[in-house]
N, CA, C and O of each residue as an XYZ file, in Angstrom:
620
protein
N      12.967    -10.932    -12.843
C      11.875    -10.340    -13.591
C      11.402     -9.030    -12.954
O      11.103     -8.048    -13.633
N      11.363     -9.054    -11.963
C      10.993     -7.666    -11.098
C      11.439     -6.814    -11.083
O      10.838     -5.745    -10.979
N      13.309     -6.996    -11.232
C      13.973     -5.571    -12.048
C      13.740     -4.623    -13.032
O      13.721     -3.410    -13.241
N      13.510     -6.092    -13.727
C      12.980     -5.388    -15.185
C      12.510     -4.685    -15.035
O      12.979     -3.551    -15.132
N      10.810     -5.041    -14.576
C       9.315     -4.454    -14.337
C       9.723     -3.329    -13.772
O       9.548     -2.328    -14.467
N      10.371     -3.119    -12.396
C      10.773     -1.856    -11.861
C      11.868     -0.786    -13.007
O      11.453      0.323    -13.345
N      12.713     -1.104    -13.309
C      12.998     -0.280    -14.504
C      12.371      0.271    -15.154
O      12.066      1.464    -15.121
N      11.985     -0.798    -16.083
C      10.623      0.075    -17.057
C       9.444      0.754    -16.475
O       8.750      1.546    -17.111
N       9.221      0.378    -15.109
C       8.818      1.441    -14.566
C       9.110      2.563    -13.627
O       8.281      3.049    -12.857
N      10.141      2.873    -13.730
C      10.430      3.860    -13.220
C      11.247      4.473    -14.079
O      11.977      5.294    -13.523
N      11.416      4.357    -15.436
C      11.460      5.162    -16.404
C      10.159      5.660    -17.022
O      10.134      6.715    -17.655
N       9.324      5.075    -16.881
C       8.033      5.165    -17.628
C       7.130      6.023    -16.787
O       5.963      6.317    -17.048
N       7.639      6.281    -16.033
C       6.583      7.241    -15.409
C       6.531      6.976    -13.556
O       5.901      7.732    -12.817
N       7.208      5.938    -13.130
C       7.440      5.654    -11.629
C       7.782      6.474    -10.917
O       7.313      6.766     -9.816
N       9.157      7.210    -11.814
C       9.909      8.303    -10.754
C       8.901      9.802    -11.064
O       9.283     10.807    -10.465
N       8.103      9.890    -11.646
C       7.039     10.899    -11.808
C       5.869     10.398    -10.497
O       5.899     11.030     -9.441
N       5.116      9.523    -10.628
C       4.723      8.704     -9.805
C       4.691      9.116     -8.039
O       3.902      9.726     -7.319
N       5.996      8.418     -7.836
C       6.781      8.716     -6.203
C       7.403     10.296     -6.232
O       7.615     10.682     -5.082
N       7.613     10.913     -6.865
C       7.631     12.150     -6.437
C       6.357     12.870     -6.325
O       6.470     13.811     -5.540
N       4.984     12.742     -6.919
C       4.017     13.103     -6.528
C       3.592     12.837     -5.220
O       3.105     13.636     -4.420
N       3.868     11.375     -5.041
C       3.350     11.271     -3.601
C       4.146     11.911     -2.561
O       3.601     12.322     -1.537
N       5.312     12.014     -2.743
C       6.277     12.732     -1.910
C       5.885     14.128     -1.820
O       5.562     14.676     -0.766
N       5.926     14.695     -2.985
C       5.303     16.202     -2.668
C       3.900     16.150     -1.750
O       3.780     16.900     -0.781
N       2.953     15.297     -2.094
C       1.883     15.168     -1.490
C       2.239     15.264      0.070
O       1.864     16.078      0.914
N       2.925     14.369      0.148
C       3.530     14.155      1.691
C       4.227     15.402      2.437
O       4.244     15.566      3.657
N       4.699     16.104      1.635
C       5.463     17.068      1.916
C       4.352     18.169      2.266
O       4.436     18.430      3.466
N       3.538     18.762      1.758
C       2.055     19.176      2.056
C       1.680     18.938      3.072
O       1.446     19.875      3.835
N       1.507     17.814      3.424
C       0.697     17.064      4.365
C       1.721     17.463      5.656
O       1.307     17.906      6.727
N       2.700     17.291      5.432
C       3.668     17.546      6.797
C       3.668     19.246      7.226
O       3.573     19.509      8.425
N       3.739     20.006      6.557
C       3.634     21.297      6.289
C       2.527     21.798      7.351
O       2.849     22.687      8.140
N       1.142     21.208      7.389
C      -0.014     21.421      7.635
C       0.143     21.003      9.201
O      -0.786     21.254      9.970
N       1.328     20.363      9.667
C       1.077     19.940     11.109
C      -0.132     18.795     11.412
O       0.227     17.706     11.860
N      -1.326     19.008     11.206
C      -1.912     17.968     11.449
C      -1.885     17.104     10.631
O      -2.572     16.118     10.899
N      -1.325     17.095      9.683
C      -1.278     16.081      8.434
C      -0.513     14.991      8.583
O      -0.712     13.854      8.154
N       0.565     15.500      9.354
C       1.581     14.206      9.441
C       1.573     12.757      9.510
O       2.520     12.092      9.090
N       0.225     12.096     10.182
C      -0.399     10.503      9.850
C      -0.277     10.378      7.849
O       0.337      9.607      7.111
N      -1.041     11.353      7.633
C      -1.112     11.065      6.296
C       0.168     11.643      5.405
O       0.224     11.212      4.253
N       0.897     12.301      5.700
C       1.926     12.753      5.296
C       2.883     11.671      4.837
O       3.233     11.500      3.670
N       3.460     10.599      6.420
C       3.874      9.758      6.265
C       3.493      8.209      5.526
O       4.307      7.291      5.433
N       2.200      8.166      5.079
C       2.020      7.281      4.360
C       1.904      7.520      3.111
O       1.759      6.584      2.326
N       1.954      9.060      2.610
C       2.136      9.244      1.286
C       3.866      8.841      0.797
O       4.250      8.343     -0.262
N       4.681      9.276      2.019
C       5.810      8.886      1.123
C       6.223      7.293      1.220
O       7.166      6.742      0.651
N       5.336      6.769      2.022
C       5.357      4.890      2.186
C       4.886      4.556      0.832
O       5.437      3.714      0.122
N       3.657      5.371      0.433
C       3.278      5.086     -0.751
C       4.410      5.441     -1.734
O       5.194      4.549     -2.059
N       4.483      6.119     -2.003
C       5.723      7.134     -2.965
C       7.099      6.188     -2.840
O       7.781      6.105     -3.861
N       7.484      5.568     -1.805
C       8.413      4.307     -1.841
C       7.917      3.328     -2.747
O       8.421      3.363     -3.869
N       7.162      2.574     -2.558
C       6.063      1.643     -2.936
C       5.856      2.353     -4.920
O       6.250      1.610     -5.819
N       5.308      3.593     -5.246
C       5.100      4.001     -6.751
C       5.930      3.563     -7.277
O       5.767      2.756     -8.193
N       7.650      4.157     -6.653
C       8.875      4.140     -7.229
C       9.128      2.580     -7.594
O       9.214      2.299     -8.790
N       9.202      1.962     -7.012
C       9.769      0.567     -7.630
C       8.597     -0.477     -6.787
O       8.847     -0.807     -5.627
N       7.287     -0.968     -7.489
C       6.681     -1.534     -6.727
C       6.605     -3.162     -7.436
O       5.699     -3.908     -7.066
N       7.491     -3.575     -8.339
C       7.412     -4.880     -8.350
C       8.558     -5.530     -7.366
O       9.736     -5.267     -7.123
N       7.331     -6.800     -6.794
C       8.126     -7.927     -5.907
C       7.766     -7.224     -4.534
O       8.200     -7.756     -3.512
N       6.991     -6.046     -4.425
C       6.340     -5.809     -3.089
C       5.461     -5.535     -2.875
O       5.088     -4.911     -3.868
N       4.729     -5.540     -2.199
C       2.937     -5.631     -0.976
C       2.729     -4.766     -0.428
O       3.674     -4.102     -0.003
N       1.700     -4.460     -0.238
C       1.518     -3.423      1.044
C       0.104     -4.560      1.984
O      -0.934     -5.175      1.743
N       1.101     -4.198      3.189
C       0.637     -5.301      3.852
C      -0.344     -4.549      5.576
O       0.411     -3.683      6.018
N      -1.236     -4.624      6.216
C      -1.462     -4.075      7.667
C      -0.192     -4.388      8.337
O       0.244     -5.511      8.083
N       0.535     -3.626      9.169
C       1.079     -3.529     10.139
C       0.815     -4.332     11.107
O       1.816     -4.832     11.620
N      -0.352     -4.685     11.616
C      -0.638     -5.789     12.400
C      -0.903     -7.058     12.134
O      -1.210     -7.890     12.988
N      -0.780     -7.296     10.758
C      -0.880     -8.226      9.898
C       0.535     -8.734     10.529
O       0.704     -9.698     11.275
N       1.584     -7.744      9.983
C       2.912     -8.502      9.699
C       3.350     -8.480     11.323
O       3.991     -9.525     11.427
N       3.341     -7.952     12.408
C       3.683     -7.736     13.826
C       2.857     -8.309     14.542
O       3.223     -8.543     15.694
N       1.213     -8.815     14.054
C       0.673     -9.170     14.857
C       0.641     -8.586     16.523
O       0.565     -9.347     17.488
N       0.720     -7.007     16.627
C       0.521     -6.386     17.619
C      -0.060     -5.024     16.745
O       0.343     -4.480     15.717
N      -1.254     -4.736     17.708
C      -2.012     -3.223     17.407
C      -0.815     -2.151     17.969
O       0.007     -2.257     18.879
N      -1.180     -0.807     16.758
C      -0.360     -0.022     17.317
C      -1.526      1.358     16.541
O      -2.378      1.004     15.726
N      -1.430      2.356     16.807
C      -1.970      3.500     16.808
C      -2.508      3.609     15.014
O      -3.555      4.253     14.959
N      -2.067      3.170     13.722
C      -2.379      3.138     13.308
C      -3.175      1.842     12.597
O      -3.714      1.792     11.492
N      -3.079      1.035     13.409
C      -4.003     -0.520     13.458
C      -5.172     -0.390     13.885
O      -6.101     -1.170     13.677
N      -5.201      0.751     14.600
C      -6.759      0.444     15.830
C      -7.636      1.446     15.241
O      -7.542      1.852     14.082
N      -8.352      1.760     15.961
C      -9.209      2.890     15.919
C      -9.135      4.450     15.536
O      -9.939      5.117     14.884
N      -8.235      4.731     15.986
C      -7.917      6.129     15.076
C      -7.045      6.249     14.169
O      -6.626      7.360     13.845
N      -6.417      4.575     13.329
C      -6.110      4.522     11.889
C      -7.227      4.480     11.259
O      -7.099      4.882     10.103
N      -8.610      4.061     11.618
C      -9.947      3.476     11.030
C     -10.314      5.403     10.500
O     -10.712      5.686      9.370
N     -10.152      6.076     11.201
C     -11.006      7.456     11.586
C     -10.173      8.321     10.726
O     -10.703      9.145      9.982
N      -8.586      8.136     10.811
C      -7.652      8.787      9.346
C      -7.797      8.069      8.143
O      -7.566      8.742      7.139
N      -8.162      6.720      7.931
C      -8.248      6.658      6.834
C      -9.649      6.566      6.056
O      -9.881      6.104      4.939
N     -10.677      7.263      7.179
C     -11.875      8.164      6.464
C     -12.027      9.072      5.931
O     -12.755      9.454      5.014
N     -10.809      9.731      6.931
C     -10.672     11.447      6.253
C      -9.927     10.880      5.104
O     -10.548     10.830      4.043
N      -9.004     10.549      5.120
C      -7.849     10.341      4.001
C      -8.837     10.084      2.655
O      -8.773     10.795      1.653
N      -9.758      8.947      2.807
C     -10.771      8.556      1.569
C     -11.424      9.393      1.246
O     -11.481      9.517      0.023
N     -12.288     10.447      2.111
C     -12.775     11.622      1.375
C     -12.028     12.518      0.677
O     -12.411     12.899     -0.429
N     -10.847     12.975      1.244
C     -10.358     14.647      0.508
C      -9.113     14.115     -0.117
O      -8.486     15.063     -0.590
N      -8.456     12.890     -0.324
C      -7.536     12.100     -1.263
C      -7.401     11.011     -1.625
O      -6.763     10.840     -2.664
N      -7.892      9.972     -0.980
C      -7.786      8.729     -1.392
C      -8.959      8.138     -2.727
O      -8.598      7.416     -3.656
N     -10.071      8.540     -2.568
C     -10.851      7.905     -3.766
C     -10.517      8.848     -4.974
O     -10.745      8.295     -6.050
N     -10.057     10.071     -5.073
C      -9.851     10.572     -6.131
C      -8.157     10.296     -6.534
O      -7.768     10.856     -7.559
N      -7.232      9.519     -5.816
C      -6.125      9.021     -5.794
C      -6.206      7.680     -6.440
O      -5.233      7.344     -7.116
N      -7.157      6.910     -6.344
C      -7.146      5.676     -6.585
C      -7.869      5.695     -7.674
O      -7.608      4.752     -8.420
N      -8.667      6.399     -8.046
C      -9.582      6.472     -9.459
C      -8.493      7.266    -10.704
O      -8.608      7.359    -11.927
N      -7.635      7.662     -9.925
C      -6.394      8.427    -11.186
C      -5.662      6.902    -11.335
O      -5.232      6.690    -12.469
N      -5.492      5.980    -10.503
C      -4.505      5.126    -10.177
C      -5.244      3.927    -11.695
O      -4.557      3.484    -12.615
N      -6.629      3.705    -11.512
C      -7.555      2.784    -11.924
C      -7.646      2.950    -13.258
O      -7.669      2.012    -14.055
N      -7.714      4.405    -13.625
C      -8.017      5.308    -14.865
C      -6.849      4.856    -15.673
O      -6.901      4.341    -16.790
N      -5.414      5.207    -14.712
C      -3.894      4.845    -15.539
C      -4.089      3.154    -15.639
O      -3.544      2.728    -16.657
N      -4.765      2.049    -14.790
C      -4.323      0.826    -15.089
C      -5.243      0.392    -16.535
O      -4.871     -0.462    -17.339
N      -6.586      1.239    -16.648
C      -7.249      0.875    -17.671
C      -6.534      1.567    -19.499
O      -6.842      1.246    -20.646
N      -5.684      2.419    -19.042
C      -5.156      2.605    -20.143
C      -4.276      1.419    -20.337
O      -4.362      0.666    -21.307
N      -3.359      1.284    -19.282
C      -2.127      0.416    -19.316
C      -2.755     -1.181    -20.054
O      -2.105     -1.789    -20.904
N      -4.265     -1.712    -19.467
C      -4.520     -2.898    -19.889
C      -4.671     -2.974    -21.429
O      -4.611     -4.093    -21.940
N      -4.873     -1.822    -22.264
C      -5.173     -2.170    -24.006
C      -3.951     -2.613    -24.528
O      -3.991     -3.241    -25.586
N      -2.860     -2.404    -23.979
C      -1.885     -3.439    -24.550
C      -1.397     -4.419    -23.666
O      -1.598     -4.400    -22.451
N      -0.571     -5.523    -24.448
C      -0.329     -6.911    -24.106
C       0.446     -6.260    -22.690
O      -0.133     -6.214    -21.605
N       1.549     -5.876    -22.860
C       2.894     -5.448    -22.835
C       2.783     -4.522    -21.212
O       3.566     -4.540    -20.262
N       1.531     -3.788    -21.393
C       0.737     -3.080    -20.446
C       0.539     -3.408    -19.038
O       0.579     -2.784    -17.978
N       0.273     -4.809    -19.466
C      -0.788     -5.320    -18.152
C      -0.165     -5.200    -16.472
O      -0.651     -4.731    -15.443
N       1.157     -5.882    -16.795
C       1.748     -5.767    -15.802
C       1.736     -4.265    -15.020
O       1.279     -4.042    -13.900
N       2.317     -3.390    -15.861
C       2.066     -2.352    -15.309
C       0.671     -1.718    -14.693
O       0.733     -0.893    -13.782
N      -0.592     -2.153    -15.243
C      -2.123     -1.770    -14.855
C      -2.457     -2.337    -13.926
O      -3.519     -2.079    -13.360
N      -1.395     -3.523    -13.419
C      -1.855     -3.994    -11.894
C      -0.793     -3.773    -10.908
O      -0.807     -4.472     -9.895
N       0.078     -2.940    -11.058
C       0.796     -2.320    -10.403
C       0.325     -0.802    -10.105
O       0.731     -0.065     -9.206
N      -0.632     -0.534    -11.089
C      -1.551      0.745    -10.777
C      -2.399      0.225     -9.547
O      -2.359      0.534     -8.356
N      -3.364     -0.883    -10.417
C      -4.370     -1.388     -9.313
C      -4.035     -1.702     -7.744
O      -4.855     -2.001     -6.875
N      -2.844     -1.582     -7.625
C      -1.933     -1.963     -5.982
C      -2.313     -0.749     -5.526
O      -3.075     -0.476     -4.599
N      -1.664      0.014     -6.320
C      -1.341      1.564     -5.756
C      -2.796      2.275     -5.429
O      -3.039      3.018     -4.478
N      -3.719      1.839     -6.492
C      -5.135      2.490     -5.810
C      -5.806      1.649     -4.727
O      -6.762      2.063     -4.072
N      -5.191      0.313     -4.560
C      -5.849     -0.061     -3.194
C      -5.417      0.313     -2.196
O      -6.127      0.264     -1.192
N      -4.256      0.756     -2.142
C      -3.060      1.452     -0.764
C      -3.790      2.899     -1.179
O      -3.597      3.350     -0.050
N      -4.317      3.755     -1.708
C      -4.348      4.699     -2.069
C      -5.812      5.053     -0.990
O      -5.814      6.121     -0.377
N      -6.848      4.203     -0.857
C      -7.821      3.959     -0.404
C      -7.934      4.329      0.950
O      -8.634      5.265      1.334
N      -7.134      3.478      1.807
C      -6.330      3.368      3.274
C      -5.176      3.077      3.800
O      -4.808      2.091      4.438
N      -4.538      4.206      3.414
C      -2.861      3.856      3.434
C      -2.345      3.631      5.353
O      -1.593      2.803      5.866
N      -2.929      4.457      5.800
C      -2.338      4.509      7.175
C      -3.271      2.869      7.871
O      -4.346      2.272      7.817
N      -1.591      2.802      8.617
C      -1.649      1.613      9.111
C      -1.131      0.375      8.303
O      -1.294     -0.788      8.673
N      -0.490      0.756      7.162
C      -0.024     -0.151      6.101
C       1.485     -0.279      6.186
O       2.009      0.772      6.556
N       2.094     -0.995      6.014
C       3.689     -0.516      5.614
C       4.079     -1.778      4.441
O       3.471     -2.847      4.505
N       5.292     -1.512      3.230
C       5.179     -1.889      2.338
C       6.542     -3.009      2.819
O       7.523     -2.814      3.536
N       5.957     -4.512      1.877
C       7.303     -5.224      2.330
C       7.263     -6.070      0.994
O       6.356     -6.067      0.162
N       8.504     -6.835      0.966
C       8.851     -7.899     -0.339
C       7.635     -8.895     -0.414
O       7.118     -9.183      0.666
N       7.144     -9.424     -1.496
C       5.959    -10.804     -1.402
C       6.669    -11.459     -0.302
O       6.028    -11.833      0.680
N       7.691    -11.599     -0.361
C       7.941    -13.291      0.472
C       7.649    -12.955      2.178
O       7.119    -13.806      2.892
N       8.065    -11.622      2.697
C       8.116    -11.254      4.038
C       6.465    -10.893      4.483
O       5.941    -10.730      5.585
N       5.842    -10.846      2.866
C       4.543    -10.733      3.473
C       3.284    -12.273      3.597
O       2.385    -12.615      4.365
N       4.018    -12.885      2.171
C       3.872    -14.206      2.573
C       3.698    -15.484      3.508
O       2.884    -16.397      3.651
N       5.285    -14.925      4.245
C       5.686    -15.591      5.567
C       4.674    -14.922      6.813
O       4.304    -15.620      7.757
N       4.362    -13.754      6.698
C       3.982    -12.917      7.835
C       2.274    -13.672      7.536
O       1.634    -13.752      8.585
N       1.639    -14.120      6.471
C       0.386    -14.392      6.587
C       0.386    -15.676      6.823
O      -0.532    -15.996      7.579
N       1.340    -16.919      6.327
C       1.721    -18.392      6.599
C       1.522    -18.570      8.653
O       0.721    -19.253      9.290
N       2.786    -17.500      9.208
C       2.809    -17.764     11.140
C       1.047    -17.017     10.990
O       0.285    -17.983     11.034
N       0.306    -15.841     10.854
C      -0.767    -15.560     11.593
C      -1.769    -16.947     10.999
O      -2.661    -17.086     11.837
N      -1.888    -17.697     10.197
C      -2.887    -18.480      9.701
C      -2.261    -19.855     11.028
O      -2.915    -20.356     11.942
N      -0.995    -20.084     10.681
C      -0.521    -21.016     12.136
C      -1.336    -20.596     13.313
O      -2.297    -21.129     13.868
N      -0.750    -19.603     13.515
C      -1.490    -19.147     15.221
C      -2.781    -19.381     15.167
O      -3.222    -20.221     15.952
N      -3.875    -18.582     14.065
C      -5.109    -18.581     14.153
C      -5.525    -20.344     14.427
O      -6.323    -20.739     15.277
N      -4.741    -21.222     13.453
C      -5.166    -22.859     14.035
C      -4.852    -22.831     14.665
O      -5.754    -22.305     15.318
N      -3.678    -23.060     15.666
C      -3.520    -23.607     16.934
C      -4.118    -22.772     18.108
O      -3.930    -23.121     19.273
N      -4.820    -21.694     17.792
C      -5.762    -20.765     18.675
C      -7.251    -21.850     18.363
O      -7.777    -22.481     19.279
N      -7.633    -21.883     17.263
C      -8.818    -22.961     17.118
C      -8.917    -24.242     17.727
O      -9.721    -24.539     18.611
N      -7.921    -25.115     17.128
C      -7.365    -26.931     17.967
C      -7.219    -26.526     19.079
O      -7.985    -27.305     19.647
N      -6.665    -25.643     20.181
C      -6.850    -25.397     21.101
C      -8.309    -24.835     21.979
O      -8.507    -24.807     23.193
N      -8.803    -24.603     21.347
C     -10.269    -23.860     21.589
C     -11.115    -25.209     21.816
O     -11.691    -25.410     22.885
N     -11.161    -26.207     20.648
C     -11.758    -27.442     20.621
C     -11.368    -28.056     21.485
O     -12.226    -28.848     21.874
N      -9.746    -28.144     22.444
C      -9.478    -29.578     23.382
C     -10.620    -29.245     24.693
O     -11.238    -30.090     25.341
N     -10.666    -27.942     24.825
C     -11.341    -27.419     26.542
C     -12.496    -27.692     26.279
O     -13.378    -27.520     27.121
């Protein structure tokens, strides 16, 4: 089913989509300091292009180790990022899913918008993976977090 969905969308406007963000990215790299956000535009722009059957998941979510864009100065890029692109990124994203919802046929696609404007929000520190790898990656941290608890209770 996800082929499908990715087909029809990326005829329908996907590969329009991920090349925006790519150009975006391409900008962003240009500028030298941009490059945090540079590179998560074209994570995103992966993700536009064919985003059924995948997530965008924290990085430390799925590694369960902090890394530069997990901590504190991913928190501080993806402030800037929300002021001068991300809320006006995600309100184009919201705008396209509310068209997409007036038909039946639509919907799917209007919450494949709605993905894209939540990654759109705070992309850095994200990286995009299949449901199941992100699935599995939240199944071991919910393990650990209990046996960090039952362990907390024996002492």
């Amino acid at each position: 089913m996800s082929a499908i969905g990715n087909l029809l969308w990326f005829i329908l406007g996907g590969f329009v989509m991920g090349l925006g963000w790519w150009f975006a990215g391409l900008i962003a790299f240009i500028t030298i300091v941009g490059i945090p956000w540079g590179k998560a535009c074209f994570v995103i722009g992966q993700f536009a292009f064919l985003p059924f059957g995948k997530e965008a998941i924290s990085r430390h979510e799925l590694s369960n180790q902090q890394d530069i864009g997990t901590g504190s100065l991913g928190l501080l890029g993806n402030i800037i990022w929300f002021i001068f692109a991300g809320l006006w990124l995600a309100l184009g994203h919201v705008g396209s899913a509310l068209l997409c919802f007036v038909t039946i046929i639509g919907i799917p696609f209007g919450i494949q918008h709605l993905k894209l404007a939540g990654i759109a929000l705070a992309p850095i520190g994200k990286t995009i993976v299949s449901k199941d790898v992100a699935a599995a990656a939240r199944q071991q941290g919910a393990q650990a977090h209990m046996a960090h608890i039952r362990e907390g209770r024996r002492q």
